[in-house]
Each structure stands twice: as C-alpha cells, then as structure tokens.
C-alpha positions in Angstrom: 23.3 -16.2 0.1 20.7 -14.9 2.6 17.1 -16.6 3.1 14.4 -14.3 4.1 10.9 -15.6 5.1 8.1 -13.0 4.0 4.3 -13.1 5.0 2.0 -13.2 2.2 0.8 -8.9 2.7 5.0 -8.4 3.4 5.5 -10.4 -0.4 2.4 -7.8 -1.8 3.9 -5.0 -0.8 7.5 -5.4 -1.9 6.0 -6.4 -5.3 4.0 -3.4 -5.3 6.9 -1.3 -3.8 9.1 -2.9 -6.7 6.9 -2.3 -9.2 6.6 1.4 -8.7 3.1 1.8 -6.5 3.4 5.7 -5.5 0.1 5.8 -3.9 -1.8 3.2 -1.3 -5.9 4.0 -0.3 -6.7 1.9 2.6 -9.1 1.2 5.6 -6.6 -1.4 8.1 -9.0 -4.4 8.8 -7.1 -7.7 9.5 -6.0 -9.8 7.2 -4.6 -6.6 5.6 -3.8 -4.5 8.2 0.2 -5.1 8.2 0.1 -4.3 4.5 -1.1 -0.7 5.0 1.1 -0.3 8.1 4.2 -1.5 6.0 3.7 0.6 3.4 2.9 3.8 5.2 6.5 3.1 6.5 8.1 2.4 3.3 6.5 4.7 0.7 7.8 8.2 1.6 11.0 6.5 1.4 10.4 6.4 -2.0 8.1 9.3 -2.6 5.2 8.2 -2.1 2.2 8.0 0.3 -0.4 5.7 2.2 -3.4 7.2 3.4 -6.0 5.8 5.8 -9.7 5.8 4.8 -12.9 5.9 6.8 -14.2 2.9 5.2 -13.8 0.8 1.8 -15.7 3.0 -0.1 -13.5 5.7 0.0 -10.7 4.4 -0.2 -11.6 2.6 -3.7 -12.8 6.3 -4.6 -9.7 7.7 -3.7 -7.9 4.9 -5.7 -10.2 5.9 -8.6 -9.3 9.2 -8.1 -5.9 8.7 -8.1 -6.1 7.0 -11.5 -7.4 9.6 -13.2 -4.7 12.0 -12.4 -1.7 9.8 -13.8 -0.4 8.6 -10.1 
C-alpha cells in the first residue's frame, strides 16, 4: 500500500476533480493559489477548464454564470 501526504487545497481539488467539477472561476491569492494552478493542470485532462479572473467578483459571476447553463 502507498501513503501519499496531500496539502489541504491538493485534498479540495482531487475531491472536486473526483466529484466531477468541469469548470473552476478563480482570482490566485494565497492561501488558494496552488488550488487554481492544480486544477488548470488537471482539468483539460478531463475536459474541463480553469479560468483566471480579474478579481473575486467575477469570478463568482462567472461561477453564477456557469450554473445557469447546466456546467
């Protein structure tokens, strides 16, 4: 059996990635930065995408946004 140590935003993101999360709004400010980078990695892998936002604002509007049209 192999242990694996994950980071609290590396845990978050394989949950999310797990769980089917297609698309990821963000604005990388620290604490949460590696969780944004990680995912813009990892999504297109599954057919999905991150996309970086000016500020918080938009990227809860582009969340919102996202929710309405089903992804």
């Amino acid at each position: 059996m192999r242990i694996e140590f994950l980071s609290g935003n590396r845990a978050v993101a394989e949950a999310a990635l797990l769980s089917g999360l297609r698309f990821y709004a963000g604005y990388p400010i620290t604490p949460a930065s590696d969780l944004m980078e990680y995912l813009a990695e990892k999504l297109p892998m599954v057919g999905g995408i991150a996309v970086q936002f000016e500020d918080e604002i938009a990227s809860i509007n582009a969340a919102i946004g996202a929710s309405w049209t089903g992804v």
